[in-house]
Structures are given as C-alpha cells and as structure tokens.
N, C-alpha and C positions, 0 to 999 in steps of 0.2 A: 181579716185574720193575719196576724204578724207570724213570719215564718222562717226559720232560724235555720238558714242554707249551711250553714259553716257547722259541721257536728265537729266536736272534737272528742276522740276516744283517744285510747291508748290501743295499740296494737303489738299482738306477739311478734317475736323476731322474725317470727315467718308469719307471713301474709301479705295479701293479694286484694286488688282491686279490679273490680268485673265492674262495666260502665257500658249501658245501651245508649249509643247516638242512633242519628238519624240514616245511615248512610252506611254503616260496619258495625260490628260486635270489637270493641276491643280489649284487650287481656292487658293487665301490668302484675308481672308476677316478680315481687323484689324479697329474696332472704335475707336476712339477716344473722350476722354469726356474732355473737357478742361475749367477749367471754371479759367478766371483772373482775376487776382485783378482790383479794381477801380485805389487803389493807385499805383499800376506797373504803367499803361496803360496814367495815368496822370506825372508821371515820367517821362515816355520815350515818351510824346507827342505824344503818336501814340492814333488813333481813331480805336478801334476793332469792326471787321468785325463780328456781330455773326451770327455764320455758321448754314445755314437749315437744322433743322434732316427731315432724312424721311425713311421710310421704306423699299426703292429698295434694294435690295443687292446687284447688281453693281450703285453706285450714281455717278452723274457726276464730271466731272474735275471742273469746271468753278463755282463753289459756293462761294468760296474764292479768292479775289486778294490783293496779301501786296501793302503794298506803294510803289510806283515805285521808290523811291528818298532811298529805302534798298533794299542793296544786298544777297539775300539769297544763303548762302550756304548749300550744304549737303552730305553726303558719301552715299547715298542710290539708288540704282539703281531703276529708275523708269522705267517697260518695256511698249512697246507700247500696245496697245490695238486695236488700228484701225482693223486691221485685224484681231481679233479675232472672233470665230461663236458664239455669245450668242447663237444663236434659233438652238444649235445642242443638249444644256442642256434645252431647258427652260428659261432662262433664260430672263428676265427682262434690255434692253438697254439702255445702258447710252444716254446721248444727246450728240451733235455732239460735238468732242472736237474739238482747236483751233490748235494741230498739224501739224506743214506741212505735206502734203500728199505725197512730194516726198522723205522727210526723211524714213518716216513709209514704205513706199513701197520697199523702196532701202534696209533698216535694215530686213524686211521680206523676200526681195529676197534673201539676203545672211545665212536667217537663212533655209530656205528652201531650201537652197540648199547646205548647209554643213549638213540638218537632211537627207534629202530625195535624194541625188546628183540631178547633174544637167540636170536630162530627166524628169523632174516635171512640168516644163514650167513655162508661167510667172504667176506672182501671179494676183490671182483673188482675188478683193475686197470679202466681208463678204457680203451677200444678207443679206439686213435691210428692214425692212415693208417702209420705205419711197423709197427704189429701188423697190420695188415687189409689188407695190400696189394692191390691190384688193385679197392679199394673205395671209393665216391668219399664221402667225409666228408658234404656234402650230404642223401643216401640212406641215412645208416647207420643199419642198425635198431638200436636200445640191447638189451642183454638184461639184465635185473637180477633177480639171484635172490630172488624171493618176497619182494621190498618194495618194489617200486613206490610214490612216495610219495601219488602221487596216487590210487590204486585204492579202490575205496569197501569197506570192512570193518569188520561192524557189533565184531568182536573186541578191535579194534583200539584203544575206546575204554579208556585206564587214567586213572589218577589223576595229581594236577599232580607228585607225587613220584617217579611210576616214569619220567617225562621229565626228570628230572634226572639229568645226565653221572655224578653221583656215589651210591651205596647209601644210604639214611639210618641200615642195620641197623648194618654194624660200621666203613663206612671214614670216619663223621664222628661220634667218639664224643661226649656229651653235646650233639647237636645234635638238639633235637626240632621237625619241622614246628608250625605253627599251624593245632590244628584247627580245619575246616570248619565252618563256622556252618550247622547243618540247623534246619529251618521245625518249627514244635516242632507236634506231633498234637496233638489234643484225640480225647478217648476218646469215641464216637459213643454209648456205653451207659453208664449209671447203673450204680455198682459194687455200691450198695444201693437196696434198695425195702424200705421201712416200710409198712403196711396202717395205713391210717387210717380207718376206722370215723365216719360224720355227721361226715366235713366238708365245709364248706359251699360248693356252687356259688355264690357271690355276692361278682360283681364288685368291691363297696362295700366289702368287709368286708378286715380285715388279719388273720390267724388264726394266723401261724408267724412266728418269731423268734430269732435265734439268740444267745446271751450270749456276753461275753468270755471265761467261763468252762469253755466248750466246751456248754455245755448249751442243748439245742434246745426250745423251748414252742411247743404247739399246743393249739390252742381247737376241741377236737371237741364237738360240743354244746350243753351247759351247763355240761363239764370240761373243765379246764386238765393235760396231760400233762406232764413233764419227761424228755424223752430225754436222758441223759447219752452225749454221744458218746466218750467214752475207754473208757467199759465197758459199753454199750448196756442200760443200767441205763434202767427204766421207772418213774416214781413219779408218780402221780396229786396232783397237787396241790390242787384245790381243785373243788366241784361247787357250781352255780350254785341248782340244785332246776328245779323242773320249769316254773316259773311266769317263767324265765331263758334265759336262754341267752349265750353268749360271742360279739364283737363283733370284740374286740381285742386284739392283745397286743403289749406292747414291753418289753425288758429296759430297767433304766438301766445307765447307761455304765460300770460298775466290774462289773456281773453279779452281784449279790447279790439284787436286787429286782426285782419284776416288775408291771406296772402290766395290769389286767386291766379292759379296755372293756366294758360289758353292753349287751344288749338294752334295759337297761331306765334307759339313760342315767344310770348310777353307773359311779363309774373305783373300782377295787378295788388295793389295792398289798398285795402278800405279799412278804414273805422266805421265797426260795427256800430257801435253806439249813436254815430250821428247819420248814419248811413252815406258816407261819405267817401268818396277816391279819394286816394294821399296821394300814391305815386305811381307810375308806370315805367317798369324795369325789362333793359331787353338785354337781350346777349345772345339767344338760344336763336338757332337756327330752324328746329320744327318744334312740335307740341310737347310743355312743360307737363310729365305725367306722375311727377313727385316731388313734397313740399316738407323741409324739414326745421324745424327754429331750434336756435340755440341761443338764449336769450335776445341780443338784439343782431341775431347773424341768421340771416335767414338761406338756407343750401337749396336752390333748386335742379333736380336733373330729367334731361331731357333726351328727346329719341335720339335727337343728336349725338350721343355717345358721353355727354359730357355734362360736370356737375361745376355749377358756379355757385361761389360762396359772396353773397349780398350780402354788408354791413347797411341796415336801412338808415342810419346816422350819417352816412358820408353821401357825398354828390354823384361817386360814380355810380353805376349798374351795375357793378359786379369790381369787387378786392382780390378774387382772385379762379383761378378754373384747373381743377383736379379730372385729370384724362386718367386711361386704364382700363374703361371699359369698351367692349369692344362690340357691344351693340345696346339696345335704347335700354337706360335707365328707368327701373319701375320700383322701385323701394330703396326710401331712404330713412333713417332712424340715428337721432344722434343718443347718446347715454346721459345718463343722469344727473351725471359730474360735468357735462358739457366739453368732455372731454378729446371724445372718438366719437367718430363720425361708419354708420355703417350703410354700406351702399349694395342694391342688387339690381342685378341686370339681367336681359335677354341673353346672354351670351354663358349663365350656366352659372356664374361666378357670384362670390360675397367678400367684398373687400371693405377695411379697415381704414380709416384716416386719423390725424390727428389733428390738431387746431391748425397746425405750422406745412403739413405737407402740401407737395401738388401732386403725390406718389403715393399711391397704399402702401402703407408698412406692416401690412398684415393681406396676404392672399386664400380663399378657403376654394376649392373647384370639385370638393367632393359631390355637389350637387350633379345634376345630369338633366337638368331642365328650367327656366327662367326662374329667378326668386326676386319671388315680390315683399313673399310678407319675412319680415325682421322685425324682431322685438328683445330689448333690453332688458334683465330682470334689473327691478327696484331693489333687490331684497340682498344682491351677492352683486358686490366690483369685479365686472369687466366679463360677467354674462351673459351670452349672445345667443337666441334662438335666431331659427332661421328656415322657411319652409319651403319647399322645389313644387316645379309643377307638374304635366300630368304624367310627364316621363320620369319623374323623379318618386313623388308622394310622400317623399322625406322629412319629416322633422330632425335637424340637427342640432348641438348645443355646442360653445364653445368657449373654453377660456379664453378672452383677450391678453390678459394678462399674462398667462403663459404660453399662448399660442400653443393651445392642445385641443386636439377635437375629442369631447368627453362622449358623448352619446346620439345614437342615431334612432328614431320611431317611425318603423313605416306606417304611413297611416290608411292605403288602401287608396287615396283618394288625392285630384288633386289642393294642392294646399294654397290660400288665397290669402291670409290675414292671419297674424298672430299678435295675442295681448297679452300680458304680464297682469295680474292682481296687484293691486297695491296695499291690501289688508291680511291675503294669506300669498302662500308659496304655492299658488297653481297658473293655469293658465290656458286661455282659449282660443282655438283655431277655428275658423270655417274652410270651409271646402266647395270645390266644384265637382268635376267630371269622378266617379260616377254617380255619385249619393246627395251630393246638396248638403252635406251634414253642419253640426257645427258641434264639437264635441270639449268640454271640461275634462282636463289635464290637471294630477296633481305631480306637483317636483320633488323630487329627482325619480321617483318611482314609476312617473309616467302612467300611472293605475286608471281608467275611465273614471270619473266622478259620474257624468252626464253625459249622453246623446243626443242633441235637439233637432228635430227635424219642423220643415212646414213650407218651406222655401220651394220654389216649383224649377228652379233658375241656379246657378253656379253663384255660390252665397260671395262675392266680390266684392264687399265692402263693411268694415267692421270700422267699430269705435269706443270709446268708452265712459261712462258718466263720471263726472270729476271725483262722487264720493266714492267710485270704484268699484261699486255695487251692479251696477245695471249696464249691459251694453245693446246696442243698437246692430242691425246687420240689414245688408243690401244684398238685393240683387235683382239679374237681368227683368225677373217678372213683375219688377215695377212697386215693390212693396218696400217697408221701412219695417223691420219688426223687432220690436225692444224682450228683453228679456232679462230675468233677474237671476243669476247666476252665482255672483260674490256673496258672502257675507261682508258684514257693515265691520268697519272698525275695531278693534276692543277698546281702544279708548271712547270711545262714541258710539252710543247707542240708539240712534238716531234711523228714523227711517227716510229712504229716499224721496225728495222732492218731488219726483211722477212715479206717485205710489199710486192707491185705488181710483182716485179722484180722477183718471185720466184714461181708465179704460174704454176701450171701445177700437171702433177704424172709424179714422178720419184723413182726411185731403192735406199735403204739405203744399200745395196751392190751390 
C-alpha cells in the first residue's frame, strides 16, 4: 500500500499542531495575524476569506478554504491529529476535521509501530465526548492497549535502529547503520605460559627482551635462551659457565644482535642468527644490570655507578662514560629520535642525557625510591614516564622538552616495568610488593583499562612483541606469561603471530 506521509492543507491564521512521540506529548501552537491589503486582493481577483479568531488553543481545520481554481503549494509538514488524546492534557477539541479516516489510521499504525514495535495492536481511535457520551472529558480514564508510554518495562529496551519509522533490512536498500563503538576487553588470562627454570627474583636485573624479529631472549642462569615466537622454536644460545651468570639482555634495533650483560661486568654481543660471539666489551667494574641501543651505540650501566656509551663499530670498549649517579644503575631507555638518553638508579634519581654529554642536562629527584622502569612515549617528543619503587609507587611523566613535571599516579604498589603502546596512547606497568599486578593505563587520563593478575612473585620483567600487541611478563616464580593487551594497528589488520596456534605451558628449556 503506497502512503502519502506529506498531506498538504491549508490552514487558518490560527492553528496548531498536536504530535504524539515516543518519549513527550508535544504542543506547537503558531498564530497568525494577517491583515491584506484591499489593493492585493482586487489585483489578484481573489475574494478573502476573513478567518474567525477565537480563543481554543487547539482551533479547527476547516475555518478557511482557498479558491479551488488555485493550487497551493507548501514545504511544511502538516501531522495528523486524528488520533491524538486532547482529554489526556485538558485540553479543549477541535471539530471534526475532513481527513480520510483510512489515511490517518494507516499513517498512525505505522508510527506506532516503529515507536512502540509491533505487539501494541491495532490503533485505537482517541475517546471524544461525542464517542463517550454522558462522560465528562475532565475524568475520562484513557485505556490504551498494552503500550502505555510511560510504563516501566525492562523489555522494552531495543536498539537506536528498531526506533526508527523505517526497516533497515529491505525498505532502505544500500543503507547501512554506523556501528556502535563498544569499549574493547582486555583478556583477564595469559593465553600462554612458558616455565622458566633460575630466573631471577632481582629487582636490579633486566633478563627478558623481545626482538624486531619476533624472537624472545631470556637470561636464565648463566644461559641466554631464544624463543622464536612464530614457531615456539627453543635454542639455547650461549652459556656463561659456572663462575658467571646473566645480568642483562637487550636486542639492537634491526634484531639481528644481541648484547648480553654479565655478572662479572663484560657486555658480550652475539649474532643471533648464527649463534655466534662477535665481541667481548669491558670497562665496568661489577655487574652490567642495564642494556640500551641507539642504533649502532650500545649504553650499558652498571652497579658500579656508571654508564659507558659503546660504538660497536670502532675498536675501543667503550667512546665514552657518563657519571652522576650515585649508586648502581638499573634502567636505561634511550628515545625514539635517538636523541636523549634516560637513566635510573638506586640512588632515587632519573636523569637525562644527550648524544654529546658526560653530564645530565636534565635532573628529576621527585622519586623517593630506586627507578627502574622508564619508558618513552612513541606518540609525543620528549615524553618521559618513569616508575619508583616500594617506597615511592609512583608513576611520573615528564616533558623533556620543557623540563616540566606534568603528572604524578600513585599506583599502590611497587613499580617494576613500564611500556608505551605503539598503536594507541596507553600504557603498561607491572608491579611487585604488594599485589603482583600488572595493570593497563590509558594517557593522559591515567583511567584503569585492565587489571591482570596470576603472577605468584614481583612481576620483574616485561617486554614487548614487535606488532605491539602482545606482551610478555616475568617473574621471581619462574614463569613467562604472555598476554594480549594492545589492539592491532589501524593501518593493519592483522592478527598476531603467537596467536591460538601456541597455547598451552611449555619449557623455555
């Protein structure tokens, strides 16, 4: 049935438009005063109608009629009224307008049943004192079949589509809503867990790493392991001997090499790929417990109090040695521009370097307990987090750039590892003493996304998978346990390389 929504009347100077939605009753009451000339009206041979004022607030249709030999046009949507309840406001009735009754009923059923769906039934005329006689409009009780607008009905709740007058299935074809933006989960469980056999509870030390290449190294002992995460391939890379042990470990930036810290204050660099020693670098006096690359400049610092900057290109062992701190170095983090160099120590402190100093040109001492973890955002130049430990529990941020301290989070707990997202503005820390947590940060609001627990041990050790999606976390109880946290790129929509195919616990040797 074809159905002709747009009526066009003429209407008197005075009158009014009464319109039932879904949600309010609402009124548009517009007069009009119109007073024409003698000379128009003898111009245009037409005889005007002058229109009856009166007092109703709803006034009838039928006061005015044009000459039937002119065609009036209009852009204005005139709605029916037939159905409407005056006697639910009070309200004062028009006289019977000249509408078809099957148009009005047919335009009511379809509005009633894209407001209320289709278990409302048929529409019921408006009870008018000339239907109800002998009943005084004032007192009329309303009766409306099973959709009362106002009635509380937990059923009743649909979506913004099924409230719209029109189907989206077949009556608007190549019209697709815009989906709903839902709050994205974070998975509460680790999808794997690796056994990790002597590794080490020790706050100071950096022991897990993850390469561009997808390949995961961990410093269990006095050996160096290589989990390849495409094919959960295990190869033992290198053993220290007994009179050793592992300190450190940091891929360089391309994932071919791997610079391995010792107890016994030598930085060791192998090529992964061939399984292979290149070189054996000394300078440090006790155990290498942080390893950072800045293309082919590798910083390592040590308990010793001090950070040497190793060009692996040149012969020496070290181009140059940046003092300052004033007890053992345990997080180092250069930025993304390879620009500044950010250092933390035992001693309380986060300082700042640039490619040319042996001096920080940037000092932060608001901490109150050793900082380990530092991390750089990817997303803003010269953004610095920076986490304290158990006497501190601080997360700080800072501009480098302006050397201003923007914001502090205490986190309750102490703080062990911080990572930057590389595909949104968040970011994730683990924790030790009291909770073991490891908890999802969004920036700048610092709002919880996530809380993950499972860790029995002070979570000591984080990483991150290259597509920026998954990270990996350690600790004292001997486990590796991966989790998926990030979302994937918006340029790529790709799923991660140790995606289903790799669940379970298994041995990293």
């Amino acid at each position: 049935m074809s159905l002709n929504f747009l009526n066009l009347r003429s209407l008197s100077p005075s009158s009014s438009s009464f319109f039932l939605s879904s949600s309010s009753f609402f009124l548009l009451r517009s007069t009009m005063e119109n007073s024409t000339s003698s000379s128009l009206n003898t111009q245009n041979n037409l005889t005007p109608k002058t229109p009856s004022r009166t007092n109703q607030l709803i006034p009838g249709f039928n006061s005015y009629h044009p000459s039937p030999s002119r065609t009036i046009y209009s852009d204005r949507f005139i709605p029916s009224r037939s159905s409407s309840n005056f006697a639910l406001f009070d309200l004062p009735l028009p006289p019977q307008s000249s509408l078809s009754e099957d148009s009005n009923n047919a335009y009511t059923t379809l509005l009633r049943s894209a407001l209320f769906g289709s278990d409302c039934g048929s529409v019921v005329p408006p009870v008018t004192p000339d239907k109800s006689s002998g009943l005084n409009s004032r007192n009329l009780q309303i009766c409306r079949p099973n959709c009362n607008i106002f009635r509380y009905k937990t059923e009743t709740r649909q979506s913004l589509q099924s409230l719209s007058p029109f189907g989206f299935d077949d009556q608007l074809p190549g019209f697709s809503p815009s989906p709903v933006k839902t709050t994205r989960k974070v998975p509460r469980s680790p999808f794997k867990v690796l056994d990790a056999p002597a590794l080490q509870d020790d706050f100071y030390l950096n022991l897990v790493d993850w390469s561009s290449h997808n390949v995961l190294a961990v410093g269990l002992g006095s050996c160096v392991y290589l989990w390849h995460a495409s094919s959960s391939k295990v190869v033992k890379l290198c053993d220290l001997g007994i009179d050793d042990s592992v300190s450190s470990v940091g891929w360089a930036q391309r994932g071919t090499h791997l610079a391995v810290g010792t107890s016994n204050g030598k930085v060791q660099l192998w090529d992964a790929s061939r399984c292979k020693r290149v070189r054996t670098m000394e300078g440090h006096r006790l155990r290498v417990g942080a390893l950072a690359w800045s293309s082919s400049m590798l910083s390592s610092g040590s308990r010793d109090k001090s950070i040497l900057q190793r060009d692996i290109r040149a012969q020496e062992d070290h181009v140059s040695k940046l003092t300052g701190h004033k007890s053992e170095v345990c997080g180092l983090k250069w930025s993304y521009d390879n620009r500044e160099l950010a250092s933390g120590g035992n001693d309380n402190r986060l300082f700042v370097w640039n490619n040319h100093s042996t001096q920080p040109v940037l000092k932060y001492c608001e901490h109150t307990a050793a900082v380990k973890a530092i991390a750089w955002s990817p997303h803003l130049h010269g953004l610095l987090a920076s986490g304290g430990g158990t006497a501190d529990r601080c997360i700080r941020f800072w501009n480098t750039t302006t050397n201003t301290h923007l914001s502090c989070m205490d986190t309750g707990s102490q703080v062990c590892n911080l990572v930057w997202s590389k595909n949104v503005n968040e970011l994730v820390s683990t924790h030790g003493y009291s909770q073991n947590q490891i908890i999802v940060w969004r920036y700048p609001t610092m709002s919880k996304i996530a809380t993950l627990t499972g860790h029995t041990y002070r979570v000591l050790y984080l990483a991150i998978s290259p597509d920026g999606q998954t990270i990996v976390t350690g600790a004292g109880d001997e486990t590796l346990r991966f989790w998926n946290v990030f979302p994937s790129p918006k340029s790529k929509n790709t799923e991660s390389e140790i995606g289903a195919t790799s669940l379970g616990r298994t041995q990293i040797r």
